[in-house]
N, C-alpha and C positions, 0 to 999 in steps of 0.2 A: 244671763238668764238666772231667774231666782224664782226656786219651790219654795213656798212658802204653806204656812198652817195657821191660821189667828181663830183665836176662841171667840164665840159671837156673846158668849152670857160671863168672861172674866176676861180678865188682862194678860192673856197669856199669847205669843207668837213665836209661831218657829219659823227660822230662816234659812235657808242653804244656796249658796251661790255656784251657781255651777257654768263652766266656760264650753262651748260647744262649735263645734267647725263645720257642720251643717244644720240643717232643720230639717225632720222628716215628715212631712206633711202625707195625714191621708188624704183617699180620694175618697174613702168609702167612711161613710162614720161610725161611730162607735154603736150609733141606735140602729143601724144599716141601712142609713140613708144616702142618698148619692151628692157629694159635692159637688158644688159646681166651677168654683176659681180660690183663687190664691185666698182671697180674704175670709170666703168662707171657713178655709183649713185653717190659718191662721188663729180665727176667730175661735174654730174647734179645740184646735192646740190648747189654748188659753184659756175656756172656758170653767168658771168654780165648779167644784163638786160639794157638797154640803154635807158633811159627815156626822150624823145623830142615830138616833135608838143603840141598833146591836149595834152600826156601825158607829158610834160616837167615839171622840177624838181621847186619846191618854194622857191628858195634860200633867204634865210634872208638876207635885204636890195638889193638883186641883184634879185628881179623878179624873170618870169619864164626861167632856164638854162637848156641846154642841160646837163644829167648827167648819170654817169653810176652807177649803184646801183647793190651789190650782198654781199654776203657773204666770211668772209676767218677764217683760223683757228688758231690762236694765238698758242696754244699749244692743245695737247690730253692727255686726261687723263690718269694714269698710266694703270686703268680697263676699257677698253673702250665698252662702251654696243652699240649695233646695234641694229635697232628693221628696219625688214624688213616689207613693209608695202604689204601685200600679200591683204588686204580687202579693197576695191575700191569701189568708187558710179561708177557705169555704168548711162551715159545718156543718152544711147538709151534707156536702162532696165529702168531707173530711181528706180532702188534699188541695192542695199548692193552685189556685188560677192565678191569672191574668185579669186586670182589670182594665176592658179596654172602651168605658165611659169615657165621654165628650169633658175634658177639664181644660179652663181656659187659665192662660198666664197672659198678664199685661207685657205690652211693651216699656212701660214705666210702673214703675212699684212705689206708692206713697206708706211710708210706713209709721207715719205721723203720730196714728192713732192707736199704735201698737206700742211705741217708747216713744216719750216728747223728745222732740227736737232731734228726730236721729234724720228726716228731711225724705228726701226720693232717692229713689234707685232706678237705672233703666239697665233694659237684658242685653245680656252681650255674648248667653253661650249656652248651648241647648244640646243636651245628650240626648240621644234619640234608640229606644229600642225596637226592633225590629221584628217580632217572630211569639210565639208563646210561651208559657213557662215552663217547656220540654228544653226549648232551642228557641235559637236566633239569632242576631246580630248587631252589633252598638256601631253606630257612628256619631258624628257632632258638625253643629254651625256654631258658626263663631264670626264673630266680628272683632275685625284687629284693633281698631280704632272708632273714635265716636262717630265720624265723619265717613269715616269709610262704609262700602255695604257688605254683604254676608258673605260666607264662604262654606262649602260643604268639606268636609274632613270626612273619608269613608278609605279606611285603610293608608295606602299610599297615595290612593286619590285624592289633589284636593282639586275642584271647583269651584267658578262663582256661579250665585244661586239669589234669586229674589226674596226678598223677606217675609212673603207670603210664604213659601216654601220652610222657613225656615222657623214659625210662629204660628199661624192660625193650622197648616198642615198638618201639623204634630198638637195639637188638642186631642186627639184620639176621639171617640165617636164610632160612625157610621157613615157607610159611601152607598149610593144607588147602584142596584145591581143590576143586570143588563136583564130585560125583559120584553117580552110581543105584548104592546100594548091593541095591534091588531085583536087580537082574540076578544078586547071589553068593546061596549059599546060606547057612544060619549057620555051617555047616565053613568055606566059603572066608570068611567073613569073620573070624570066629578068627583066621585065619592070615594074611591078607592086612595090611597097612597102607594106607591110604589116599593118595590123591595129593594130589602137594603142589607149588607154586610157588616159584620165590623172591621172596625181598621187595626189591622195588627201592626202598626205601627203607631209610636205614640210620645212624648216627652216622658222622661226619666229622670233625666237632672236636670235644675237650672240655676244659672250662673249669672248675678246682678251685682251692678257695683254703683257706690253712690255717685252720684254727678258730680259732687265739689273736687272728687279725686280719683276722678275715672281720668285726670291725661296722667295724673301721676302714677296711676298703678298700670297704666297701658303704656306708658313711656319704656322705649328698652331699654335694662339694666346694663351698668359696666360690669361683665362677669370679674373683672380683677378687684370693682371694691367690693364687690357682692360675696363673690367666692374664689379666691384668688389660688386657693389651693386645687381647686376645682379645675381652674386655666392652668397652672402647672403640671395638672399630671395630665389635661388633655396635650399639653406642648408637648410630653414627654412620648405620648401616645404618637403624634405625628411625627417625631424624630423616629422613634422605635419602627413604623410604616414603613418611614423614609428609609432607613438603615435596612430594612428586610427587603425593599423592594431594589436597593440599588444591590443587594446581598445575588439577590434572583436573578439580575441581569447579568453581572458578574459571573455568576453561576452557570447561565448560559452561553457567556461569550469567552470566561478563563475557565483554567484548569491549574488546580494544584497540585505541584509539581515538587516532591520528596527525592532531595539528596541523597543520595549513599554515593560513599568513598568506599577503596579498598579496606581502608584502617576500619571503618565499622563493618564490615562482613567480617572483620577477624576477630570482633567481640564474640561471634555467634559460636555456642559449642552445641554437640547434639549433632540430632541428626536435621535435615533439612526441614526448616519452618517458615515456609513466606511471610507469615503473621508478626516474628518474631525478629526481622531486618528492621535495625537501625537503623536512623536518618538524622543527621547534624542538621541541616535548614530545609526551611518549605519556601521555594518561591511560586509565585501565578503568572501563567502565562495563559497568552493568549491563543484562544486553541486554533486558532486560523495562523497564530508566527509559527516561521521554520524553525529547526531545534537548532540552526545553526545562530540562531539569534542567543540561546542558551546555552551555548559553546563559547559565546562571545562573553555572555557573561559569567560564564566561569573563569572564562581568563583571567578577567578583572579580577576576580576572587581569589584565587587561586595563583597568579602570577606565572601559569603555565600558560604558552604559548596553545593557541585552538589548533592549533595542526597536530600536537603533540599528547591532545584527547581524543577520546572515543568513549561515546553513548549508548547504554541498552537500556532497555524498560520492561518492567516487570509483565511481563505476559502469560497467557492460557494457554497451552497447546490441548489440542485435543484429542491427539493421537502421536503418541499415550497422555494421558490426562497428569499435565504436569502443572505447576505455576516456575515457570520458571526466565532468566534474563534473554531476551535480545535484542538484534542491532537493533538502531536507529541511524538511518539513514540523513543526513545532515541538510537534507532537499525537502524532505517530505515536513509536514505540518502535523502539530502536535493532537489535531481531532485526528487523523487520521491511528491514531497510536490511544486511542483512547478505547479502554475493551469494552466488552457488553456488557450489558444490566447481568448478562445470568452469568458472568466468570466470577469466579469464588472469592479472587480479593479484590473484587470492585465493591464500593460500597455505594447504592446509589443516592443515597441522603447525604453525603460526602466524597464525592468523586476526586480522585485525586489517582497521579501518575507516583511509580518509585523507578527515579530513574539512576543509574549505576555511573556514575565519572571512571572512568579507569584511563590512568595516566600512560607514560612511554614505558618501559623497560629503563631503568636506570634512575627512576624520579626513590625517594625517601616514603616507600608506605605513610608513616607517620607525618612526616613535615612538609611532603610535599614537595622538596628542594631536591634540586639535581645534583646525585650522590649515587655513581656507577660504580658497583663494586670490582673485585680485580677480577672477578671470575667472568663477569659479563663481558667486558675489556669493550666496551660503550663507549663512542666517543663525541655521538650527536645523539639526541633521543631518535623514536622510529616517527617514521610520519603516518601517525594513526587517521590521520583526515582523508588515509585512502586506503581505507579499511576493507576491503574485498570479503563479505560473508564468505563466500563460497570456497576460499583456498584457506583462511585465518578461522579459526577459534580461538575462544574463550574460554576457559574453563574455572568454574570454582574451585578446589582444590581443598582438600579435609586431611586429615590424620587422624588413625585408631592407634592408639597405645594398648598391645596386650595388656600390658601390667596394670595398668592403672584404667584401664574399659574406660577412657575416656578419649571423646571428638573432640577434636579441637578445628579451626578454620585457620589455614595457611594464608589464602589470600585468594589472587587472580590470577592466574597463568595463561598469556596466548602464546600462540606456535603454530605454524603450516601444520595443516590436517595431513601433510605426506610424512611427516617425522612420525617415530615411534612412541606411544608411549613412556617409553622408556628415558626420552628424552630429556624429562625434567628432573629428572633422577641423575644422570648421567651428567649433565650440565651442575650440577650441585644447587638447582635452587631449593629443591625440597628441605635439603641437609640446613640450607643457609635460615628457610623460614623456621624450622623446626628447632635452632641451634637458643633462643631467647624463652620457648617452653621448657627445653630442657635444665636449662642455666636456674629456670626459678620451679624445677623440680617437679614441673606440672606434669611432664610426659618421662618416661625412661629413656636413657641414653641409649643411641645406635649404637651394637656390636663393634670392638676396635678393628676384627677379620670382618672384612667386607663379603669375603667366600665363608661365612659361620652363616648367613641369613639370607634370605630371597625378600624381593618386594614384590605384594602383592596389590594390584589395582581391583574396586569395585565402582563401580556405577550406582548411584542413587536415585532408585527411578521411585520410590517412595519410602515412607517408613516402615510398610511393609513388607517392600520389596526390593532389591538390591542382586544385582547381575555381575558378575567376576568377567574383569577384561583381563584381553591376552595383552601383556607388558612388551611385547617383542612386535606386534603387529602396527600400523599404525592408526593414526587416528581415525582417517575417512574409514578403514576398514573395520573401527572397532564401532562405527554410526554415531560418534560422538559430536556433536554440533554446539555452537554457542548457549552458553547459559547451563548445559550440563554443569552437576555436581557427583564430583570421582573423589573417592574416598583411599588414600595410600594407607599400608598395615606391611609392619616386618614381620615375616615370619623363619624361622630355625630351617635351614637346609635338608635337615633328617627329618623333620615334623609336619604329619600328616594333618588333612583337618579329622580334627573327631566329634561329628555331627552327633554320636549315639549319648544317650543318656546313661549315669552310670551311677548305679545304688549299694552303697557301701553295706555290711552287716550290721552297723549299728541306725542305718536312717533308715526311714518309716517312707520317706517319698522319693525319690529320681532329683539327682542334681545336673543339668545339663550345661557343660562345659561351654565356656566361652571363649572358644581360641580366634576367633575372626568374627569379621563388623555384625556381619550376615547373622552369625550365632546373638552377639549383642540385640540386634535389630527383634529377633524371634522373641529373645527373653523378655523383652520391654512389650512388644506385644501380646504374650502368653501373660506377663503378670496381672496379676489381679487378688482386692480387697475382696476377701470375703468373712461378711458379718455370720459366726455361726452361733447357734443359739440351741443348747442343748437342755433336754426337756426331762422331766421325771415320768416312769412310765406307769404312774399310778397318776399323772393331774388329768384332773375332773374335765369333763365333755363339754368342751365352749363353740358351740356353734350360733353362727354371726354376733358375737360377743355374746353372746346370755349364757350365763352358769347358772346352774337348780342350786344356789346357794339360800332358798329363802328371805333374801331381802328384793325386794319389788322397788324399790324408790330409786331415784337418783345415786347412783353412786358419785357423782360429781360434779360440776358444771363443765357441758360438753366443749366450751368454749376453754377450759384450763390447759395449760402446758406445762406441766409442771417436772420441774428435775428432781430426780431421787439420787439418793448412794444407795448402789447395788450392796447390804450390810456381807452378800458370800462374797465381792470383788474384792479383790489386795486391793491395797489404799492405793498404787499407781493407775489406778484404770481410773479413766476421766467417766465423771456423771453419766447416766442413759437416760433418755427420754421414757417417762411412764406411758405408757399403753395403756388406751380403756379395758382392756381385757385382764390388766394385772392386779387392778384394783377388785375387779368382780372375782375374780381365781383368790385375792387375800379373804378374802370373807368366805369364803367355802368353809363346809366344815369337815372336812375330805383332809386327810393328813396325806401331805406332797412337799418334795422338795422345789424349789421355784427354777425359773429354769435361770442356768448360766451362759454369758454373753460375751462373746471376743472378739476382734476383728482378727483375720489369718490371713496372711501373706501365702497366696499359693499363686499357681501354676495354671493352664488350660490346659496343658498337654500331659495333666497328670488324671491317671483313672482314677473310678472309682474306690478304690482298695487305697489307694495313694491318700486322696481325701479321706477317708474315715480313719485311715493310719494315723494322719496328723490330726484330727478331730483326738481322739484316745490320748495321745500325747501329750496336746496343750493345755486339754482338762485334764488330765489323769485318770482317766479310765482305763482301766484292764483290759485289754484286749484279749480273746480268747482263744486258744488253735483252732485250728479250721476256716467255714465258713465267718463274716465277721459279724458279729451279734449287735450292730449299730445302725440303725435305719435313717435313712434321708428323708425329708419331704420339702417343698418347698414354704412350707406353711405349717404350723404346731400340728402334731400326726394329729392330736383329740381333737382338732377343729378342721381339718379338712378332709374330704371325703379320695384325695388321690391316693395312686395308689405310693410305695416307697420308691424312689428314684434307684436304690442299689438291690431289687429282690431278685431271688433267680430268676425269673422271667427277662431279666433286663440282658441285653450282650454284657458281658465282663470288659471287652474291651471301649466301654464308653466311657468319653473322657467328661473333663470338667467342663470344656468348651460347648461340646453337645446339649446338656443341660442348662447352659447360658443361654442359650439359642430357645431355647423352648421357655423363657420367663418374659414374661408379659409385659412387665410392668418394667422393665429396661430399655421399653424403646420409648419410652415417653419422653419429654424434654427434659424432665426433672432426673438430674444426675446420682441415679442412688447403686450402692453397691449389691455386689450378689448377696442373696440372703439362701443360706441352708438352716433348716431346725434338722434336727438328730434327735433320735430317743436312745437309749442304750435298754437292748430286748433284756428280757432276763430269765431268755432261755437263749439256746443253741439249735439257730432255724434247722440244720443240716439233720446232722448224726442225731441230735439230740430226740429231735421231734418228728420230721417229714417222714423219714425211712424208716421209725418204729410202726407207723400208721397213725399218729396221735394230730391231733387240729388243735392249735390255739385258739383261744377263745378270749377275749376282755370283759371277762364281770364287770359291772359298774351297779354296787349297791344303792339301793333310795330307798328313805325312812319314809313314814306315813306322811311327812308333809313334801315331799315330791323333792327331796334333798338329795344329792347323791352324798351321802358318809363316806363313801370305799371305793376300793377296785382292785383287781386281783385278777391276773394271767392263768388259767386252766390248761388243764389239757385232758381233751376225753379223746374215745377213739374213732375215727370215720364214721364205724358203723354202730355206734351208742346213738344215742337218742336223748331228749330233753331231761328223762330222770336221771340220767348220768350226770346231765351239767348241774341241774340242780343237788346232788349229792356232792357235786366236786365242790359246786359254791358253797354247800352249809359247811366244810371244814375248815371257810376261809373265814367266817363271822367273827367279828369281834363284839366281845360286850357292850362298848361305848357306843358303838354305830345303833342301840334300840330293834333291831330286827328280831324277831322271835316267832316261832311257831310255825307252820306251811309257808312253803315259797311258790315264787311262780314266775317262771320266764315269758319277757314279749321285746320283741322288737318294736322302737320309734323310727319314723322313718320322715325328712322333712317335719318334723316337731308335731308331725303326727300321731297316734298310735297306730303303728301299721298292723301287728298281729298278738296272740297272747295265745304261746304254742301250749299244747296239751304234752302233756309228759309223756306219749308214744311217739311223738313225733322225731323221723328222724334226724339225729345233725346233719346230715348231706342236707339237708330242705329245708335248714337258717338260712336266712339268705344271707348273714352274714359270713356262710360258711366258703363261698369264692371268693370274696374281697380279700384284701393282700392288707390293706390296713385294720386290723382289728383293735386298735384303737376311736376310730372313729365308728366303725360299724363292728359294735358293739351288743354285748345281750346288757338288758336290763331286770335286774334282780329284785325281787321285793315282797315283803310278807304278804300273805292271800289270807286275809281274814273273812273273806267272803265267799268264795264257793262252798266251803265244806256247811257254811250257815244260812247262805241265802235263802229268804221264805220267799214261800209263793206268790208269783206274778214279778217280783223283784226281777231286777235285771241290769247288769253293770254297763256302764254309759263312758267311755269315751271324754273326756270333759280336757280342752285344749286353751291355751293362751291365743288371744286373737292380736291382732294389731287394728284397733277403730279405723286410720285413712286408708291404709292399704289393703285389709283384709289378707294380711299375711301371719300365718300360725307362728309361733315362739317359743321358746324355753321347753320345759320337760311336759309332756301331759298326765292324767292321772285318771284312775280308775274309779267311780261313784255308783254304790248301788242306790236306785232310782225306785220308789214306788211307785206304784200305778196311779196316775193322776196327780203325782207332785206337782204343786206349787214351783214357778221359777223363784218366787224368791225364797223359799225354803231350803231351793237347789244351792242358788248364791251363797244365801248365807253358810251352809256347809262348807262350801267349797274356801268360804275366807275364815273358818275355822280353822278347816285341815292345813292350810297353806300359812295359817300364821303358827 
C-alpha cells in the first residue's frame, strides 16, 4: 500500500510505503452516504482528495502547491482480511451505533482493477456478529477447502451449513416482519409494502484468498517444519498429562508407605513430635496388598527372617487425642490402615503411611545383625509374627537427665502388660541403652549406690501434659498400651519434687526449678518472646498514625520497608523494622525521647510486678518503693485509648498468660510475638498522688498552627476546677514552644472537638477525669486569643480534617473565628495560613 502526495502545478511527490494485514472498509461514507459492496468501499478507500486554497499542499522548497493526495495498492496480499466497519460514531447521537445496512460481498473478488496483475480472490471465511453495540455475539463459516462446502463455527459448535446461509444471509439489511394483512383491503395492499425489521446480524470480517494458492495455503502444514519448537513442548505437554494422570491412579490404587527402624526413633530428642520421625526409605504399596507382602519385603531388605518382625503405623487416637504407633496386624490390607482426611498427620495432597519395623529382642538396634547380649541370655530371636495386641506391648522409651534437662530416645521396649514397670529397669535394658549417651557425655552418669537414687516413670500423653506412673505396679494396670511414650528420670532417695517457684533477694522475677520432666514440660510451655517497647511519657498524641506535627504530605512511600539502626541500641542488637508512625513522631516538634526496643525472655506464670520488675531491669529504669510507677498497654499509651494492663483496678494476681489470652492479633496465622509498650509514669500512682486527693492529668501543648510543642503531667485536686489546670499548665510553658498570653482548655474526642470547658467547670466533669490512661485522653492546651477580643456577631467554628472517600475526621482540629457571611474560600484560605 502506498500514500502518496504529487504536486499538480511542479515536480514534486511524496511517497510512503506502508505494509498492512487487513483493510478496513466502510459501510457508510465519508459524505454519509450508504455503500453498497466491496468495490464501492474499495473504490472509497482509494479515492484522491485535491488539496488547495487554505488547504494547499507544503511542498519542500516549493511553498504552498496545489496537490492531489490519496491512496493506491502496490500489490495484495496472497490472504487478504477485510474488516467491515459496521460500528460508527453517530453525531447526531453523539454515541457508538451499529450499522446494520444491506452490504454485499462477492463470492469471488477481481481485484484487477485495483493493483495490475494481483488476479481473483474467492471467500473462504466470514466473521459474523451477532447483536448491537451494547452486546452480542461472533461466530464464523469457513470453508476448509476449495472443493469442500461451508461450515458454521458458533463456540464449540461446529456444523455444516449451505452457502446461502453463510453469504447472502449475513449482508445485513432488513427482514419482513410478521403482520395482519387481513386488516388492508386488496387496494391498500397493492400499494402498501410490508413491515420490516433490521437484521442484527451481519458480516464483520471477511477472509479471501487468491485462486493460484488457495490449495497451498489450505494445504495442512507439517507443525515440525513449521514450528517444531512448537511440537516439542506440546510432546512435553502430553508426557507431563501422561505422568500426572498415571500419578492419579497410582494415587488411588497405592499408598506411600515411610520406614522407621528402631535406630531412627533414637535420633529423636525432646519431647514427643510425630512431625519430627525419621524415615530411611519410602516404598508404595498397594492399598488392597496385606502388610504381610511388606514383611516379606523387609526381609529381603533387612535379612531378618518375617517371623522375627513386627509392624505398627502411625495412627490417631481419639480418646485421648494422641498421634501415636500401633499394631498391624499381618492379614489385614493396607487401605484398611489408611487414616482420615481430618487426622492431623495425614496429609491429603500426599497421602502416605509411617510404618514402625521393630525387630526380636536380641537383633543390633544399629546393624540390624543378631548380637544377643549376656544379659538377655537370647538364644533364638522371639517369634514376633504372633504378636497378641492384647497380652504384649510396645513401648517408646525416653530419658530425662536432671543435669543436663535434656530427652533423649532409648529405643523400643516390648514385654507382657502383667510385668511391672519396673521391669526394664531391673532386667538392665534401660542402663544398657543409656550406657553410649553417657560414654559421649550427653546424659550424666547413674549414681554408683543403687539405694542413693529412685527411678521415676512419666507417661507422655502430650507436650503439655505428662502423668507419673507407679513403677511397682504393672503395665495393664498402669493402662499403658502400644505405642505409648514413658519417659524414665533418676531421682535422689531424700529429694522431694519442688514444684513451687522460688525468688532469690537479688532477682526481680520467680525462677522455677526443674527437678522432673513434668517441671521441664511447664517451662517450655510457659516460655515466651516478648517484644517490649518502652515509651517516653511526654511523646506526642498519635492516633491512627497522624501526629499534629505540621507537615501534611507523604511522609514516605507507603509501599517502603525500610531498616534502620536504632542510634539508642548497643551495636549487638540486630536492625528493627521502621514503622509509619516513627517517621511522623521524628518530625514533631515536641521534644521526646523515642521509644526503646528489646526482645525479653520471660515466663507466663509470672505476674505482673514480675514483668515490670524485668522491664526496669533490662532497660534501666529505676524502680521506685511502693506501688510500681511503670504502666503496660498493649499498644503506645498516646495512641490507644485502653486502659493500662497493670492499674489498681486490675487483680494483682494476673499473670502474663491472662494477658496473652486477651491479644487479638495472636491468633491469626501469622506467627508474631507478644508485644507490651510501657511508659515509666513520673509520678507515684499510690502514696504520691491517689490518697493525697490529687488527679493526674496529661497537658499536651499546641501552637497556633495546631502543632503539639509539649506535654507535661499535672496534678490538680478532685475538687478544683479548669482554672486550677490552666494555672497548673501556665507553670509548665516554655519559651521555645510560642504560647503566650490567655489559655484555654478543651477536650478532642475521635479527631473531633468535643468540648472547650469554661474555667468553672469542674475536674470531676473532664471526661477525661475516669479514664486510667491519661495519656491518651488527654486535655488540650492552647493560647485563646479570641474570647477576651471577639467582635460582634463573630463566632469560633469547630474546623476539622476530613478524609474525601471515607468521610472519616483526622489529626488535631482547630478553632477559627468566623464572620457573619464569610466567604468559604476566605475560610480556606485561613485555615492554610494558620496550618502552614
Amino acid at each position: 500500500m502506498e500514500n502518496y502526495i504529487e504536486c499538480l502545478d511542479v515536480d514534486y511527490t511524496s511517497r510512503r510505503t506502508e505494509t498492512f494485514y487487513d483493510i478496513q472498509l466502510n459501510i457508510k461514507g465519508e459524505r454519509g452516504q450508504e455503500l453498497q459492496n466491496i468495490a464501492e468501499s474499495i473504490r472509497e478507500f482509494t479515492n484522491e482528495e485535491t488539496l488547495e486554497g487554505d488547504n494547499a499542499y507544503e511542498a519542500e522548497g516549493h511553498g504552498k502547491q496545489r496537490a492531489k493526495k490519496g491512496i493506491r495498492f502496490l500489490r495484495f496480499p496472497p490472504v487478504l482480511n477485510l474488516q467491515l466497519k459496521r460500528f460508527h460514531f453517530d453525531l447526531e447521537k453523539m454515541d457508538m451505533v451499529k450499522l446494520n445496512t444491506r452490504f454485499e460481498f462477492p463470492r469471488k473478488l477481481d481485484l484487477t482493477g485495483f493493483a495490475p496483475g494481483e488476479g481473483k480472490y474467492r471467500l473462504y471465511a466470514v466473521v459474523v456478529h451477532n447483536g448491537d453495540v451494547n452486546s452480542g455475539h461472533y461466530y464464523a463459516f469457513m470453508r476448509p477447502d476449495a472443493e469442500g462446502g461451508w461450515f458454521k463455527f458458533d463456540d464449540e459448535t461446529v456444523t455444516p451449513c449451505s452457502e446461502y446461509a453463510a453469504i447472502e444471509d449475513n449482508y445485513g439489511g432488513s427482514d419482513l416482519a410478521v403482520w395482519n394483512y387481513y386488516d388492508r383491503n386488496p387496494k391498500e395492499l397493492r400499494s402498501t409494502h410490508g413491515p420490516s425489521r433490521p437484521r442484527i446480524h451481519s458480516a464483520y470480517m471477511l477472509v479471501y484468498i487468491r485462486e493460484d494458492v488457495a490449495n497451498e495455503v489450505l494445504r495442512p502444514p507439517d507443525p515440525k517444519v513449521l514450528n517444531h519448537k512448537m511440537v516439542d513442548r506440546c510432546d512435553r505437554n502430553v508426557k507431563l498429562a501422561e505422568q500426572r494422570r498415571r500419578e492419579k491412579v497410582e494415587q488411588q490404587t497405592k499408598i506411600k508407605v515411610k520406614l522407621v527402624f528402631e535406630r531412627d526413633l533414637c535420633k529423636m530428642t525432646g519431647f514427643w513430635d510425630h512431625t519430627e520421625i525419621p524415615h530411611e526409605q519410602t516404598l508404595k504399596m498397594g492399598r488392597d496388598q496385606l502388610v504381610k507382602e511388606l514383611a516379606a519385603d523387609l526381609e529381603t531388605m533387612t535379612g531378618i527372617k518375617r517371623d522375627h518382625l513386627v509392624l505398627f503405623w502411625l495412627q490417631f487416637r481419639s480418646n485421648p487425642r494422641q498421634v501415636r504407633f500401633g499394631f498391624m496386624s499381618m492379614n489385614n490390607t493396607f487401605r484398611s490402615h489408611i487414616p482420615q482426611n481430618t487426622a492431623p498427620h495425614f496429609d491429603v495432597a500426599d497421602p502416605s503411611l509411617v510404618v514402625l519395623c521393630m525387630a526380636s529382642k536380641g537383633y543390633d538396634v544399629q546393624a540390624l545383625t543378631w548380637q544377643p547380649s549376656l544379659k538377655e541370655d537370647l538364644k533364638t530371636p522371639d517369634e514376633l509374627s504372633r504378636w497378641d495386641d492384647e497380652n504384649v506391648v510396645l513401648l517408646i522409651v525416653k530419658y530425662f537427665c536432671p543435669q543436663t534437662k535434656r530427652i533423649l530416645t532409648l529405643g523400643c521396649h516390648y514385654l507382657p502388660n502383667s510385668d511391672p514397670l519396673m521391669a526394664m529397669i531391673s532386667d538392665g535394658w534401660v542402663a544398657d541403652r543409656l550406657k553410649p549417651y553417657v560414654d559421649s557425655k550427653e546424659v550424666a552418669p547413674l549414681p554408683q549406690d543403687a539405694d542413693s537414687y529412685l527411678w521415676d516413670c512419666w507417661e507422655e500423653f502430650s507436650e503439655r501434659e505428662l502423668q507419673s506412673r507407679n513403677v511397682k505396679r504393672t503395665i495393664k494396670s498402669e493402662q499403658l498400651w502400644s505405642g505409648d511414650v514413658i519417659v524414665w528420670q533418676t531421682m535422689r532417695a531424700d529429694a522431694l519434687p519442688n514444684t513451687e517457684m522460688t525468688v532469690s533477694d537479688k532477682e526481680i522475677a520467680p525462677e522455677y526449678p526443674v527437678v522432673t520432666v513434668a517441671d521441664l514440660a511447664a517451662h517450655q510451655v510457659n516460655a515466651v518472646d516478648v517484644m517490649v517497647m518502652v515509651h517516653d511519657h511526654r511523646q506526642p498524641l498519635c492516633v491512627d498514625g497522624v501526629v499534629s506535627n505540621g507537615h501534611w504530605g507523604p511522609i514516605r512511600p507507603q509501599s517502603a520497608a525500610v531498616i534502620v539502626k536504632d542510634p539508642k541500641a548497643p551495636e549487638a542488637s540486630p536492625p528493627r523494622e521502621e514503622r509509619p508512625e516513627d517517621a511522623v513522631l521524628a518530625l514533631s516538634p515536641s521534644k521526646f525521647n523515642l521509644a526503646q526496643e528489646k526482645e525479653l525472655k520471660m515466663d507466663l506464670r509470672w505476674f505482673l510486678h514480675h514483668v515490670t520488675g524485668t522491664i526496669c531491669n533490662e532497660f534501666g529504669l529505676t524502680p521506685k518503693p511502693g506501688e510500681s510507677a511503670l504502666w503496660l498497654f498493649h499498644a503506645p499509651p498516646s495512641s490507644t485509648s485502653e486502659e493500662p494492663l497493670n492499674t489498681h483496678s486490675r487483680n494483682e494476681q494476673t499473670t502474663l498468660k491472662e494477658l496473652q489470652r486477651s491479644v487479638s492479633y495472636l491468633s491469626t496465622s501469622t506467627k508474631r510475638p507478644l508485644m507490651l509498650h510501657a511508659v515509666q509514669l513520673p509520678f507515684q500512682p499510690g502514696g504520691q498522688v491517689f490518697e493525697r486527693g490529687l488527679c493526674p492529668l496529661c497537658i499536651r501543648y499546641f501552637d497556633d498552627a495546631a502543632r503539639e510543642v509539649g506535654s507535661e503531667v499535672i496534678f490538680v485536686p478532685n475538687d478544683g476546677n479548669v482554672t486550677d489546670v490552666l494555672a497548673e499548665a501556665t507553670g509548665h510553658l516554655q519559651p521555645e514552644w510560642g504560647i503566650s498570653g490567655p489559655l484555654r482548655a478543651l477536650e478532642v474526642s475521635d479527631c473531633r472537638l468535643n468540648k472547650v470547658y469554661r474555667p468553672d467547670h469542674p475536674v470531676r466533669g473532664l471526661a477525661c477525669f475516669t479514664k486510667a490512661n491519661i495519656f491518651y485522653h488527654s486535655i488540650r492546651v492552647e493560647a485563646d486569643p479570641d474570647s477576651a477580643h471577639l467582635p460582634a456577631g463573630h463566632r469560633l467554628v469547630d474546623i476539622f480534617h476530613c478524609d474525601r472517600s471515607s468521610q472519616q475526621a483526622f489529626g488535631q482540629p482547630l478553632l477559627l473565628a468566623l464572620a457573619p457571611g464569610e466567604k468559604s474560600g476566605s475560610i480556606k484560605q485561613r485555615c492554610k495560613v494558620k496550618l502552614q
